[in-house]
N, C-alpha and C positions, 0 to 999 in steps of 0.2 A: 432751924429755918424750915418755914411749911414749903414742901414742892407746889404747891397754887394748883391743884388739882381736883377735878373731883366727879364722880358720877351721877348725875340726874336721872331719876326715874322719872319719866311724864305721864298723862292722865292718861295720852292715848294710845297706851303700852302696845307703844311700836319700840324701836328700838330705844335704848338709853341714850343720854345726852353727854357728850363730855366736854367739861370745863376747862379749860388750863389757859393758866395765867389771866392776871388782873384787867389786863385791856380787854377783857372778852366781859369784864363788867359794866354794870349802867353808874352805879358809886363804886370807886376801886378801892373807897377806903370800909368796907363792910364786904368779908368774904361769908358767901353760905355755907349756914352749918346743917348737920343731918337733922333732916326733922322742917328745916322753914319751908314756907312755902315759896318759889319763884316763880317770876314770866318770866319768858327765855323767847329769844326768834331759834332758830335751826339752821344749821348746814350742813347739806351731805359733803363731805370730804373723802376721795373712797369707797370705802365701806363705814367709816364712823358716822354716825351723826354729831355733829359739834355744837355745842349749845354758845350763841354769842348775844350779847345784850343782855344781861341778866340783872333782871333786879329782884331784890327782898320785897314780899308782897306783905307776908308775916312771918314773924319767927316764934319758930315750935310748936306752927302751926299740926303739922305732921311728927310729933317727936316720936310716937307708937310706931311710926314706919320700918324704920331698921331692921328694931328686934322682929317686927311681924313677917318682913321679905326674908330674914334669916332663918325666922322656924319654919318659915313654909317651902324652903330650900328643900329637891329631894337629897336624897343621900348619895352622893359622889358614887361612881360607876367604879370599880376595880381597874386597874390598866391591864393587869394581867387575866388572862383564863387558859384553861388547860383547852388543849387543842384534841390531845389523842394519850391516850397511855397505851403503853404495850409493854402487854404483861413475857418476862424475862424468864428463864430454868432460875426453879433456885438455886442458891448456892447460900454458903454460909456471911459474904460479905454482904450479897445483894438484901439477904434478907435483915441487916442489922438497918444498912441505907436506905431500907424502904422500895417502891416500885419506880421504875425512871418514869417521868412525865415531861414532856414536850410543851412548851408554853410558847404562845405568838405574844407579844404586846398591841393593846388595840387602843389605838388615843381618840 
């Protein structure tokens, strides 16, 4: 069973549009697939923008889209980074374990 969901990119890349569920359709017997083109009205809810009234203008009108917002995605940030090391006396354990390093998580 499909969750009826789904994300819209709009022309005037402000925020994304989200879809969910069929009553937010103009026909609710034709769900949009990646790549058609839709008119959509807006609503801020929140912080979302809600995409409602939506209709198929063209389909696959945009089918290049996906893949092209995907490669041009940067590359995901690390959660972790070293904050501080501090370097320890050797001894024979510390040096098999490596140097202790102190990590924060940053989201």
């Amino acid at each position: 069973m499909d969750k009826e969901k789904a994300v819209i990119w709009c022309e005037d890349h402000a925020a994304l549009a989200y879809l969910q569920g069929r009553e937010n359709l103009a026909s609710p017997a034709s769900w949009p697939q990646p790549g058609d083109l839709v008119e959509l009205e807006s609503e801020i809810v929140g912080a979302l923008r809600n995409a409602r009234r939506v209709s198929l203008l063209s389909e696959q009108e945009f089918a290049h889209l996906p893949g092209m917002l995907r490669a041009s995605a940067p590359p995901a940030e690390p959660h972790l980074r070293i904050v501080s090391s501090t370097p320890q006396p050797e001894s024979r354990d510390q040096l098999a374990a490596g140097p202790a390093l102190r990590a924060a998580a940053a989201s």
